[in-house]
N, C-alpha and C positions, 0 to 999 in steps of 0.2 A: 273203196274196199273197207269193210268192216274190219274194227281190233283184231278178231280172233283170225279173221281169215288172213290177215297179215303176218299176222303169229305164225300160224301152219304153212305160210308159202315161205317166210324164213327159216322155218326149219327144216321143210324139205328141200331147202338149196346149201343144205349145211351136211358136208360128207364126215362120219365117225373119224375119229381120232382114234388111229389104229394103238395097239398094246403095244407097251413100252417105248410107244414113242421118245418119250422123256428119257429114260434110259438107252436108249439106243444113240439118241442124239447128243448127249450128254459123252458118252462113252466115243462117239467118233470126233469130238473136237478132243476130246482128252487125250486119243491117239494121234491124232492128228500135230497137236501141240506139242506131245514126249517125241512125236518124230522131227520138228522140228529143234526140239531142244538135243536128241541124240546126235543131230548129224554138227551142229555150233561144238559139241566135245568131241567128239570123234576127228572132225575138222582141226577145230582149235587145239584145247589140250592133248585129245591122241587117250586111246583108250589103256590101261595097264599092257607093259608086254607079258603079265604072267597070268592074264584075266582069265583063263582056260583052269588054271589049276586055281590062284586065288577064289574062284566063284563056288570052290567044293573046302573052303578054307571056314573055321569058324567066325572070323571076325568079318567078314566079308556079307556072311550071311548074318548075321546080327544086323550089320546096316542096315541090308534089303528088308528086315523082316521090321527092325526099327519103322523106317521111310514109307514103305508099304502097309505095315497098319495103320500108320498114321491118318494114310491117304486114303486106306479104305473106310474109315471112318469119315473123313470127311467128304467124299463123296459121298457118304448115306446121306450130310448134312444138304448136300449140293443137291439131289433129288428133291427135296423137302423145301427146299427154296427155290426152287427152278414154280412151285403152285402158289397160289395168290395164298394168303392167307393162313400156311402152312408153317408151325414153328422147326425153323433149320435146326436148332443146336436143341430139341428136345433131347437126343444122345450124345449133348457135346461133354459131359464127366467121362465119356468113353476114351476121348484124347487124352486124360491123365491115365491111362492104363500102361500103352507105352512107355510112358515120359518114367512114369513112377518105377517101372520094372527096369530099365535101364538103369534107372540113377541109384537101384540098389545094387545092380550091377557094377556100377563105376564107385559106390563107397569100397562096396567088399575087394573089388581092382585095386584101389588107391590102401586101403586097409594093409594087404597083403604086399603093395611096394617098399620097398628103401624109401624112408623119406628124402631122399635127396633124387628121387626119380620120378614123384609125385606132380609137380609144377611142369614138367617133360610131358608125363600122359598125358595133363590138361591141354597145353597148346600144343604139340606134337611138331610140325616143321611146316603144316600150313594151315594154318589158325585163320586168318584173316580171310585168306583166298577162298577157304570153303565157304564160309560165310557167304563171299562175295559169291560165288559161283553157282552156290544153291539158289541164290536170290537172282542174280543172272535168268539161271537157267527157264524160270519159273515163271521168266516171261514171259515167251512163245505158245506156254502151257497154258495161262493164263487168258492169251486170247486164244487159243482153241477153244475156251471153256466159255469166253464171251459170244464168239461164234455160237455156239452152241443156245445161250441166252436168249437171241434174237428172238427166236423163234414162243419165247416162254414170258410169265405173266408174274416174274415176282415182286413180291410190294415191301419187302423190309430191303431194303436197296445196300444197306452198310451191313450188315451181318452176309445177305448173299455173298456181298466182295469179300469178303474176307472167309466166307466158306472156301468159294473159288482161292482166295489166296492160298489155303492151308493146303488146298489139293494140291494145287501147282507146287507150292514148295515142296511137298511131301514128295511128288513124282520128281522134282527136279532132283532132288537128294538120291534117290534110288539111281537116278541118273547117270547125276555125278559119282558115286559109289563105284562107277565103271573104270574112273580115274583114280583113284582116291588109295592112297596105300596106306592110310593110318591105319590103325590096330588097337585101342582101347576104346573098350565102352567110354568113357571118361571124354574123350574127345568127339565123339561122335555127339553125347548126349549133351556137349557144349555148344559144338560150333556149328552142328547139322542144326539140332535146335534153333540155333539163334539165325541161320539161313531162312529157314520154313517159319520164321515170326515177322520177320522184315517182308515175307511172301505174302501173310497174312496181314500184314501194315497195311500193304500198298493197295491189296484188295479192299480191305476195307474204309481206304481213303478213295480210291475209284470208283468202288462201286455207285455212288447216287450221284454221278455222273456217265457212267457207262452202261449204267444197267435199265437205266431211264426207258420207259416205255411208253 
């Protein structure tokens, strides 16, 4: 068999890659993974017993909107590195939009406190634990979002993971947000932060081991 004619019998045994693939596949390990990670809080920690009015509360929705942009950001990253060749974080100055709008949030909050109520907003009563529990959470997310990988052809291996990491973190905070009774931008834009970086850590130390293809 001649080159070309070998060429044309490979291609006609090659069926189209339907639209949106990529996104479609991406978006079901993503749910798949937040469902994982809702039922571990729901389970474990137990969701607010005031979540019904809390969720039409100000500060409530700051989180979700914090957590959420964050994560819709970085999924645009996560499409973009799911193709070979493709730069992820072309829109990654877009992550400082949140970060930054928040933390004028939390001076003009901290501005307007007692100073002796200042050092309070920042840690609140559970400093640590969110940390720990956004970064938790973000596991399960995390491999939804590897599942999802399998199927895909990315070549920058440590930027992917750490796309994936920022998504997970970001959905696990929205998450946990379900548990979560703080109330100051200030604390949010500390401890949720530094959850969804330790999310992004650990993506980006997996990744060119897990993403390997």
């Amino acid at each position: 068999m001649r080159t070309e004619e070998l060429i044309q019998s490979l291609a006609a045994s090659t069926r189209p890659v339907p639209r949106h693939a990529v996104e479609q596949r991406v978006l079901a390990g993503l749910l798949l993974g937040a469902a994982g990670a809702f039922a571990l809080i729901a389970g474990g920690l137990g969701l607010r017993g005031d979540l019904p009015s809390a969720m039409m509360q100000g500060h409530f929705l700051m989180k979700w909107g914090y957590s959420l942009s964050l994560g819709v950001i970085a999924v645009m990253a996560v499409l973009r590195a799911a193709r070979p060749e493709s730069p992820p974080w072309r829109s990654a100055w877009l992550l400082a939009v949140p970060v930054v709008l928040l933390m004028v949030g939390s001076v003009a909050e901290l501005a307007a406190a007692p100073a002796d109520h200042r050092m309070a907003m920042v840690m609140g009563h559970s400093n640590w634990q969110c940390m720990l529990w956004v970064s938790l959470l973000s596991l399960p997310i995390f491999a939804g979002l590897l599942w999802a990988f399998r199927r895909f052809a990315p070549t920058r291996l440590r930027t992917a993971g750490a796309a994936l990491g920022v998504t997970a973190g970001a959905t696990s905070a929205a998450i946990y947000a379900l548990h979560c009774s703080e109330v100051t931008a200030t604390f949010v834009v500390t401890w949720y932060s530094l959850g969804i970086a330790i999310a992004a850590a650990i993506g980006a130390l997996a990744g060119p081991r897990l993403l390997r293809w």
